[in-house]
HTML snippet that shows the backbone in 3Dmol.js (N, CA, C, O; Angstrom):
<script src="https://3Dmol.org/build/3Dmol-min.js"></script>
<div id="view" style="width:600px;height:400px;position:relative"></div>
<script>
const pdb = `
ATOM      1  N   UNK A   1      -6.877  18.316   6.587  1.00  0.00           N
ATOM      2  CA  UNK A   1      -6.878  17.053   5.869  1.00  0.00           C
ATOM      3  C   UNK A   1      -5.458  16.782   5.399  1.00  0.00           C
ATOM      4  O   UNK A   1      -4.869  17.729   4.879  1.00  0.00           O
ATOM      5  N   UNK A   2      -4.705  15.386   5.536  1.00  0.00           N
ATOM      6  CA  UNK A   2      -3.654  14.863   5.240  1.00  0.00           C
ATOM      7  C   UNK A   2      -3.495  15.094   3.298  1.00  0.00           C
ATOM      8  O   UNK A   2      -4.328  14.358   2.767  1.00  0.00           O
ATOM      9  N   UNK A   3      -2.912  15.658   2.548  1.00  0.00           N
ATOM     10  CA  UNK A   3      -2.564  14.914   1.268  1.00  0.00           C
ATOM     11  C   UNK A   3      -2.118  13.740   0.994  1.00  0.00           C
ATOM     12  O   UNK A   3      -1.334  13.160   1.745  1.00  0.00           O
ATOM     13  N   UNK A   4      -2.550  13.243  -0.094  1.00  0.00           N
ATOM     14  CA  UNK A   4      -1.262  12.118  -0.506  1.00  0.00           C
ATOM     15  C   UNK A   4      -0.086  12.248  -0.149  1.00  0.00           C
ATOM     16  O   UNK A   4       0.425  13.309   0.208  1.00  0.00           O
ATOM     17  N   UNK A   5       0.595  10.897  -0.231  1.00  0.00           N
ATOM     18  CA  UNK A   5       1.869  10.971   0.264  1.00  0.00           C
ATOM     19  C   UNK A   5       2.214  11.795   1.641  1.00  0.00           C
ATOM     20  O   UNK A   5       3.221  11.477   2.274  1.00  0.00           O
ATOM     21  N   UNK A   6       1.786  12.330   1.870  1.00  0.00           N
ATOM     22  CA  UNK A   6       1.856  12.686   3.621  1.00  0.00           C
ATOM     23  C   UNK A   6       2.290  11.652   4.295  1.00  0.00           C
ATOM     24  O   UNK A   6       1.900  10.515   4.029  1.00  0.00           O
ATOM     25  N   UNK A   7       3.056  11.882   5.147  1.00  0.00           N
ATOM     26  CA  UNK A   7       3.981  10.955   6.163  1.00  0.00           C
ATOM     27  C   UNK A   7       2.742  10.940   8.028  1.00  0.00           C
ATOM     28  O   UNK A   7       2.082  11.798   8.614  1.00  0.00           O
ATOM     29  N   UNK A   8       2.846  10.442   8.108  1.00  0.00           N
ATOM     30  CA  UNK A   8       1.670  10.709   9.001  1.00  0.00           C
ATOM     31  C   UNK A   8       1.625   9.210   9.930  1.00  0.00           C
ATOM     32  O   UNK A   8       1.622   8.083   9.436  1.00  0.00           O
ATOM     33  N   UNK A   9       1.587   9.602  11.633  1.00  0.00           N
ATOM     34  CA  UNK A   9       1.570   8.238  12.484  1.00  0.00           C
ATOM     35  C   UNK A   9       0.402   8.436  13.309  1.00  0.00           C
ATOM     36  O   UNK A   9      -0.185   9.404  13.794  1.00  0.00           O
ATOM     37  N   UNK A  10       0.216   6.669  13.297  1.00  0.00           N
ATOM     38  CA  UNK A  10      -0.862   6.066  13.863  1.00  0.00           C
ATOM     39  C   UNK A  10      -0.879   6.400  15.798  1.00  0.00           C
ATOM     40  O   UNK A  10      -0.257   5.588  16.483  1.00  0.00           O
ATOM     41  N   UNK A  11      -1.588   7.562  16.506  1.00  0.00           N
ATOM     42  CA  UNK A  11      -1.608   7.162  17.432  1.00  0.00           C
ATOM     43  C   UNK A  11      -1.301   6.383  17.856  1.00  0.00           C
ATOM     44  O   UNK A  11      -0.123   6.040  17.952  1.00  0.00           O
ATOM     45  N   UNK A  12      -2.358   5.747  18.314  1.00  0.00           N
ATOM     46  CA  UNK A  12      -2.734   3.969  19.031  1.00  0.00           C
ATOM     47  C   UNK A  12      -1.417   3.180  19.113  1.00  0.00           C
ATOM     48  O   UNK A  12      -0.915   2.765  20.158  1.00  0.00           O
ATOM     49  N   UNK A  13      -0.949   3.035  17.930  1.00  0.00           N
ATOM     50  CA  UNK A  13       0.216   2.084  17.599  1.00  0.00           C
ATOM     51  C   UNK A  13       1.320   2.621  17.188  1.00  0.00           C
ATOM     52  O   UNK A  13       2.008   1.846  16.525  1.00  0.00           O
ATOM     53  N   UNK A  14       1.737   3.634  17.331  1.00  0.00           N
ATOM     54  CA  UNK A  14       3.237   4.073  16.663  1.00  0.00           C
ATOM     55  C   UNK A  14       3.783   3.908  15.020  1.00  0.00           C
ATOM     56  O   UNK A  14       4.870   4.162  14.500  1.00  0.00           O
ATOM     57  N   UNK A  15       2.585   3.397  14.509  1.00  0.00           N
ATOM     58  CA  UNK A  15       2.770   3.032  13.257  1.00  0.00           C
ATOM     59  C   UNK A  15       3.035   4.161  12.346  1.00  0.00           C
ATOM     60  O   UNK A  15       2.205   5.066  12.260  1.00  0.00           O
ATOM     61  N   UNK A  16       4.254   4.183  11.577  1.00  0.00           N
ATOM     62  CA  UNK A  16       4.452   5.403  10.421  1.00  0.00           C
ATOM     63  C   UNK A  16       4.289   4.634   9.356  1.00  0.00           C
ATOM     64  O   UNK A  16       4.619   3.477   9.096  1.00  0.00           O
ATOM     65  N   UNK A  17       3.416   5.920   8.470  1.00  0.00           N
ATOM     66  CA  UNK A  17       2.977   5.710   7.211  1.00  0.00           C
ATOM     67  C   UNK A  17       3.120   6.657   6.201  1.00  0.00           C
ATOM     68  O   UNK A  17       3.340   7.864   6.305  1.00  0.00           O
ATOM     69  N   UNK A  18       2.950   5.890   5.101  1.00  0.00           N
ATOM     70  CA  UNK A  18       2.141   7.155   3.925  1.00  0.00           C
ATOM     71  C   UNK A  18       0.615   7.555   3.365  1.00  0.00           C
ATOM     72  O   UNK A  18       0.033   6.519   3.044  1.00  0.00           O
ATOM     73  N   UNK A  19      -0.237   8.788   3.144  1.00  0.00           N
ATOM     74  CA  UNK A  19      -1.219   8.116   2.932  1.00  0.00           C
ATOM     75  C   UNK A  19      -1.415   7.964   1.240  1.00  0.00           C
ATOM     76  O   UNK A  19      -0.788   8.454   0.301  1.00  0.00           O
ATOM     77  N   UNK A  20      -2.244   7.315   1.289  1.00  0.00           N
ATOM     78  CA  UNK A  20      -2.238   6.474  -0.149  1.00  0.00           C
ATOM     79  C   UNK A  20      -3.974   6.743  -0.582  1.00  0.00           C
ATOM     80  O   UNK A  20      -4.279   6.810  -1.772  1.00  0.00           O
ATOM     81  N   UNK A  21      -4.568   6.820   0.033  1.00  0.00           N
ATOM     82  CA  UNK A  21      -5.878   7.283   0.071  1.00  0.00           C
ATOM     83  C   UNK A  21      -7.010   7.253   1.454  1.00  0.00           C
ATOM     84  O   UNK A  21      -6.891   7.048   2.663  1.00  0.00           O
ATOM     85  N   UNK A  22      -8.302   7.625   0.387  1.00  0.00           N
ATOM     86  CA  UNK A  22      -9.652   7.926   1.907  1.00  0.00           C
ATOM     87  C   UNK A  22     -10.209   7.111   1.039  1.00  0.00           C
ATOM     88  O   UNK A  22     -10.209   6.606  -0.084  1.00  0.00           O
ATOM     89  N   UNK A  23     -10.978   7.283   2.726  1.00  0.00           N
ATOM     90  CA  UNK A  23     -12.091   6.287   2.239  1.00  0.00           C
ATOM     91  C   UNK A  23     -13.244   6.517   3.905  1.00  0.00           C
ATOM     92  O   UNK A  23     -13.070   7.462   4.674  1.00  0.00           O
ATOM     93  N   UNK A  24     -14.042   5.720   4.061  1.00  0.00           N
ATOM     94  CA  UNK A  24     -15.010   6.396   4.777  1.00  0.00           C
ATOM     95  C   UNK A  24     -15.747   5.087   5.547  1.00  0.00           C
ATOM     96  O   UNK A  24     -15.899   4.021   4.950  1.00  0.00           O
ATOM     97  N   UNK A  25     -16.311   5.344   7.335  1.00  0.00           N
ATOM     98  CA  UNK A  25     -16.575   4.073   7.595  1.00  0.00           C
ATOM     99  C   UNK A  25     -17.853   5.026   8.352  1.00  0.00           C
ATOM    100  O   UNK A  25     -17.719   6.178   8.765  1.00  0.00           O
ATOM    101  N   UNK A  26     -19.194   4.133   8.402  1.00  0.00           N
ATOM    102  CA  UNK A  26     -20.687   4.592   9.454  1.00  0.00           C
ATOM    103  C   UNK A  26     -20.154   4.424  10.398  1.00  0.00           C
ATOM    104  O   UNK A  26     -19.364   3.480  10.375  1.00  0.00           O
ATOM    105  N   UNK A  27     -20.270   5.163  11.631  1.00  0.00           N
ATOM    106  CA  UNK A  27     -20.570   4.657  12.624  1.00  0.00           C
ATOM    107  C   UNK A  27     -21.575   5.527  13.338  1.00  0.00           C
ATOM    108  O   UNK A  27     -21.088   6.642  13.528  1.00  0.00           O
ATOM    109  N   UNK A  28     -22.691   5.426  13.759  1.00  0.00           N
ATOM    110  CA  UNK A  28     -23.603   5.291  14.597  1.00  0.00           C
ATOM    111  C   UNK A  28     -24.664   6.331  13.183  1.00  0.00           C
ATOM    112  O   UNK A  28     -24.943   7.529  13.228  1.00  0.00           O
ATOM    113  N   UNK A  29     -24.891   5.696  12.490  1.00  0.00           N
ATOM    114  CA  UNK A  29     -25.323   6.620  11.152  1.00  0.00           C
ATOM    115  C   UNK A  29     -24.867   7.906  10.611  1.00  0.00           C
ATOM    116  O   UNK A  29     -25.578   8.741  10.051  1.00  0.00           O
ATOM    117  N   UNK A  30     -23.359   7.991  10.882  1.00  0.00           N
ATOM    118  CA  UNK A  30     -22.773   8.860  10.867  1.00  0.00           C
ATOM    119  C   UNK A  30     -21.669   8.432   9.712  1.00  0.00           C
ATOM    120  O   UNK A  30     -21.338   7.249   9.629  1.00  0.00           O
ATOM    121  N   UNK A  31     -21.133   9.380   8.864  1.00  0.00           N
ATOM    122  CA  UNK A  31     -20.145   8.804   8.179  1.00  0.00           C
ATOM    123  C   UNK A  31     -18.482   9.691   8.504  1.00  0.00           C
ATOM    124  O   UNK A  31     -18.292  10.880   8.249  1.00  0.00           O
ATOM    125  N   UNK A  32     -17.899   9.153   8.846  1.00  0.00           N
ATOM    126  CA  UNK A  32     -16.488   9.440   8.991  1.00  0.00           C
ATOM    127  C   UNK A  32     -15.460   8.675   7.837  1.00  0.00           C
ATOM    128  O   UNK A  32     -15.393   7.789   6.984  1.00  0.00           O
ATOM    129  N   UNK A  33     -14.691   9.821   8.571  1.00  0.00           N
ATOM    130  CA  UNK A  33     -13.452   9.853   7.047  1.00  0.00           C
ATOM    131  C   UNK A  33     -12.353   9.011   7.543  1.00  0.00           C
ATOM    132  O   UNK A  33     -11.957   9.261   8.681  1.00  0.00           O
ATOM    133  N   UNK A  34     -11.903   8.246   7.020  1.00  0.00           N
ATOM    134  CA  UNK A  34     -10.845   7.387   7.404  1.00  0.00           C
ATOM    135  C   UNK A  34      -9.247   7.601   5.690  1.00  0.00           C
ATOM    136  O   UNK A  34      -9.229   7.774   4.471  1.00  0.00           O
ATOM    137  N   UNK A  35      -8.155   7.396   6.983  1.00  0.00           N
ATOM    138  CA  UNK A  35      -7.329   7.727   6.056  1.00  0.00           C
ATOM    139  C   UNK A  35      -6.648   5.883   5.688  1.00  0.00           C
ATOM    140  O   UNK A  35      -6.477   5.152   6.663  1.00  0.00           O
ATOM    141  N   UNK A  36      -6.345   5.362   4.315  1.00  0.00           N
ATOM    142  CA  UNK A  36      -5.691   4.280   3.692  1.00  0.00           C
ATOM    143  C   UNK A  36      -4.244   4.844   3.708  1.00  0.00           C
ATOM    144  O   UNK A  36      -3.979   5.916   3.165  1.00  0.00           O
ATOM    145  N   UNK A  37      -3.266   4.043   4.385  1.00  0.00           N
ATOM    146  CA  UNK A  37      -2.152   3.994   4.767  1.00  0.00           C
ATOM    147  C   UNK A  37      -1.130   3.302   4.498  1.00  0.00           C
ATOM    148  O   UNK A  37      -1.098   2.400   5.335  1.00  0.00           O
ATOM    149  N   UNK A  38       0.242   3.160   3.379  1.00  0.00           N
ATOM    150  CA  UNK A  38       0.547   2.420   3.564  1.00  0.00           C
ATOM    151  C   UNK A  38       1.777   2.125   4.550  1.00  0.00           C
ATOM    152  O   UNK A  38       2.858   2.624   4.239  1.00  0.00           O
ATOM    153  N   UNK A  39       1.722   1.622   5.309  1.00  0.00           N
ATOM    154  CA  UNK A  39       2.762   1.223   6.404  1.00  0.00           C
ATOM    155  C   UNK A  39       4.312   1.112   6.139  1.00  0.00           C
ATOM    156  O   UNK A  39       4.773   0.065   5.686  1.00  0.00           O
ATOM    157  N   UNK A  40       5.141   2.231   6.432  1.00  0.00           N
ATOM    158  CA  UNK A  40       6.338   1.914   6.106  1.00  0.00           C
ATOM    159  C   UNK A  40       7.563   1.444   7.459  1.00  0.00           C
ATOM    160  O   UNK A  40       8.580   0.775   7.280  1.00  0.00           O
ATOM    161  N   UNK A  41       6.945   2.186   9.147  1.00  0.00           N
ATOM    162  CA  UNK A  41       7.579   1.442   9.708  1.00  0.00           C
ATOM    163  C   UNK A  41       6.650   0.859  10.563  1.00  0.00           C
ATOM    164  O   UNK A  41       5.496   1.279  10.480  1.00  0.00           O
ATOM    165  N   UNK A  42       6.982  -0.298  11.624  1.00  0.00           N
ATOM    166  CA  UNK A  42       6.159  -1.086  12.722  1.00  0.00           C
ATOM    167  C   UNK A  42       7.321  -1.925  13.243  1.00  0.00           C
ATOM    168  O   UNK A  42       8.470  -2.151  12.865  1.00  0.00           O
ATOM    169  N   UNK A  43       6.442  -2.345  14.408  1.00  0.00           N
ATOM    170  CA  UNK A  43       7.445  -3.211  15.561  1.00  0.00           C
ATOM    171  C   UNK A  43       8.020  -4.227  14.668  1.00  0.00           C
ATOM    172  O   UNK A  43       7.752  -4.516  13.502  1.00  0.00           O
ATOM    173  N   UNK A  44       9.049  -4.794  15.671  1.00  0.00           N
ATOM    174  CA  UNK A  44       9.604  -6.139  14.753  1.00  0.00           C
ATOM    175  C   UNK A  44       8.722  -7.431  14.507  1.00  0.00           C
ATOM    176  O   UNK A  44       9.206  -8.394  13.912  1.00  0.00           O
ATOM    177  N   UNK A  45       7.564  -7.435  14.923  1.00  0.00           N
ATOM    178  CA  UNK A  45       6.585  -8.134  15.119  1.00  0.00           C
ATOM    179  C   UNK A  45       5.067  -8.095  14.345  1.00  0.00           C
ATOM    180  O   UNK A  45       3.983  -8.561  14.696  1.00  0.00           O
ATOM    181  N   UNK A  46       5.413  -7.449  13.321  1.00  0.00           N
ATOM    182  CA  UNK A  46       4.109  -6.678  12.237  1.00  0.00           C
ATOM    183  C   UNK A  46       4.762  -6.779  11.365  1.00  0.00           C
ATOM    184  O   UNK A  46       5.958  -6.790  11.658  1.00  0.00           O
ATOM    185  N   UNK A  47       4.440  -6.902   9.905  1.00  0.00           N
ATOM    186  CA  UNK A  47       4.661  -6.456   8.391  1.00  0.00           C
ATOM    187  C   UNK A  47       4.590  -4.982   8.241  1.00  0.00           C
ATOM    188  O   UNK A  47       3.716  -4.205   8.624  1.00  0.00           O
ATOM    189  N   UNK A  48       5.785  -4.744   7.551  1.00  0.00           N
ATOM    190  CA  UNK A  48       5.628  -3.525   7.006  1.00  0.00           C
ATOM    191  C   UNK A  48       5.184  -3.826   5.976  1.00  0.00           C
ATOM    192  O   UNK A  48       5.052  -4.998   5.626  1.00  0.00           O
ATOM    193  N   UNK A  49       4.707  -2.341   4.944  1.00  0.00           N
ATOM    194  CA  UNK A  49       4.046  -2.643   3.479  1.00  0.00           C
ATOM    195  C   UNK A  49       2.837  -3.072   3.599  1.00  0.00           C
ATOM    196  O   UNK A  49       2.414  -3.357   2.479  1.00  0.00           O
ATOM    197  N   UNK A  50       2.042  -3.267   4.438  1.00  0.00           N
ATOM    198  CA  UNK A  50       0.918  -3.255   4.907  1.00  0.00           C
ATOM    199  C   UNK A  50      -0.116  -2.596   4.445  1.00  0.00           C
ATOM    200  O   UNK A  50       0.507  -1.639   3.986  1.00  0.00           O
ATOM    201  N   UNK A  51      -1.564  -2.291   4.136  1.00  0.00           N
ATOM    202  CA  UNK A  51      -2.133  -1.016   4.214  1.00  0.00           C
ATOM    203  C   UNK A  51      -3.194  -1.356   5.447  1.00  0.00           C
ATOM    204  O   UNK A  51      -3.871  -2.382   5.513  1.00  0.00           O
ATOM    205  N   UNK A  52      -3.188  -0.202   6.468  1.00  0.00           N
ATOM    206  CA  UNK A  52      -3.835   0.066   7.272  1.00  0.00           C
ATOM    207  C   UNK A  52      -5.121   1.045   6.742  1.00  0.00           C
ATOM    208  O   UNK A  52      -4.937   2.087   6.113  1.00  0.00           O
ATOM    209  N   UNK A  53      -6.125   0.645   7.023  1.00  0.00           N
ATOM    210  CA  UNK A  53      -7.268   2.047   6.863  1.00  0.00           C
ATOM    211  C   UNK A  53      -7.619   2.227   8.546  1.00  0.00           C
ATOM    212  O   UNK A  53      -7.627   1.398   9.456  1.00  0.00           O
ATOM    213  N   UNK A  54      -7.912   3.747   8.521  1.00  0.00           N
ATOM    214  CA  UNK A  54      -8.956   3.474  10.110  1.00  0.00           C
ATOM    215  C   UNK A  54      -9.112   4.880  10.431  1.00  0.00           C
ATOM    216  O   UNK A  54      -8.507   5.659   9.694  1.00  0.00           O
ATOM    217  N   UNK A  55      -9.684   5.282  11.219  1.00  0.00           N
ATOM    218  CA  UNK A  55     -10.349   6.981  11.316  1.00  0.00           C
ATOM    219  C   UNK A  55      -9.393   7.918  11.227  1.00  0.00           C
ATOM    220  O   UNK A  55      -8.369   7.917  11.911  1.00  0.00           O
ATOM    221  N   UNK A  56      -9.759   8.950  10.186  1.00  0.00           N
ATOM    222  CA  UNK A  56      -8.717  10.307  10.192  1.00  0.00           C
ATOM    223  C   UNK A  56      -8.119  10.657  11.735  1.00  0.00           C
ATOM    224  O   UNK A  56      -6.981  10.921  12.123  1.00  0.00           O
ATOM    225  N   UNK A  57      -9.596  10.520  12.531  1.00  0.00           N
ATOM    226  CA  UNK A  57      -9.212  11.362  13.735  1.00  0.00           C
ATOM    227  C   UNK A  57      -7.664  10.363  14.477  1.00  0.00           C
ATOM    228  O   UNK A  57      -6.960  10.970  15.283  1.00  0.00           O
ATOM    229  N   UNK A  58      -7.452   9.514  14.264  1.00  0.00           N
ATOM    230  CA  UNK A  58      -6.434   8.504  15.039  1.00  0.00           C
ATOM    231  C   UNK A  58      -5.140   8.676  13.879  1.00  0.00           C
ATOM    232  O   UNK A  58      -4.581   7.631  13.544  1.00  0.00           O
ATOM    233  N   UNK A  59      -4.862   9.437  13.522  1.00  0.00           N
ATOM    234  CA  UNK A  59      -3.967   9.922  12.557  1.00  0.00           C
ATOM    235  C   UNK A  59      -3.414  10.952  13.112  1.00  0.00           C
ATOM    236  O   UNK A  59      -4.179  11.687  13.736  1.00  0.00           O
ATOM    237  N   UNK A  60      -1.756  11.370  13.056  1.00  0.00           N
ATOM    238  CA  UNK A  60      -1.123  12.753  13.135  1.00  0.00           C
ATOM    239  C   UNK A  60      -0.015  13.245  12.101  1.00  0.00           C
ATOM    240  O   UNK A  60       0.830  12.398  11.809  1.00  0.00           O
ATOM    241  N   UNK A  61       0.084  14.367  11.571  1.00  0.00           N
ATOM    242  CA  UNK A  61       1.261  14.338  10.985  1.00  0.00           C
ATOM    243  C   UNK A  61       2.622  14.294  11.254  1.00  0.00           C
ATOM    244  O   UNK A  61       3.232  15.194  11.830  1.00  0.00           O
ATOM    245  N   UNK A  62       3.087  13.300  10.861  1.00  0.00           N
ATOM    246  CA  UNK A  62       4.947  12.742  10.809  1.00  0.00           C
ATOM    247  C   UNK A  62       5.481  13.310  10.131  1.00  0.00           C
ATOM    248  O   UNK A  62       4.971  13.714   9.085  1.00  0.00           O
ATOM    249  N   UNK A  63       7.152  13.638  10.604  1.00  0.00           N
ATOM    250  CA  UNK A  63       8.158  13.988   9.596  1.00  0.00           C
ATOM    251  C   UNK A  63       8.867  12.642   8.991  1.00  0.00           C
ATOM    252  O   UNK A  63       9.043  11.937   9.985  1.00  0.00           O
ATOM    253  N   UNK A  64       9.116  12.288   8.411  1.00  0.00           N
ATOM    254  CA  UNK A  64       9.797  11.239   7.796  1.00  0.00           C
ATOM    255  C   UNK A  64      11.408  11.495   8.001  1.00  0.00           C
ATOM    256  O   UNK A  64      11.940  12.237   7.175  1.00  0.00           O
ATOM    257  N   UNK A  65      12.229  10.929   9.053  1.00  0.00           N
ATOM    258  CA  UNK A  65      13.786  12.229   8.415  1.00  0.00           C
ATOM    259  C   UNK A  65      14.916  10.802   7.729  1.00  0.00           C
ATOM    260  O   UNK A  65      16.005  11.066   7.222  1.00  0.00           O
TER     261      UNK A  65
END
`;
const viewer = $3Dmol.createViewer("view");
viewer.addModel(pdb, "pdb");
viewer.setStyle({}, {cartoon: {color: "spectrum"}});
viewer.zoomTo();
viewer.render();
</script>
């Protein structure tokens, strides 16, 4: 499990973040853990400062340098 403040990127999208909190979504009557993110970098074409939520599992840990 990520801590707070953990630096941590979005698969899918290349998105680097921090996490900021959990939180949790059903899917198929199942409950999964999703990590709240707030977005510090993204394409030139997205807002940073953002908060992203969306499944732990689509999360990895980042170094920030």
């Amino acid at each position: 499990m990520f801590a707070l403040e953990d630096f941590v990127l979005h698969k899918p999208t290349g998105r680097l973040g921090k996490v900021i909190g959990y939180g949790h979504q059903i899917l198929n009557g199942v409950y999964m853990t999703t990590l709240k993110v707030l977005v510090s970098e993204a394409s030139d074409c997205e807002k940073k400062g953002f908060v992203k939520e969306d499944l732990y599992s689509a999360w990895i840990q980042a170094v920030k340098s």
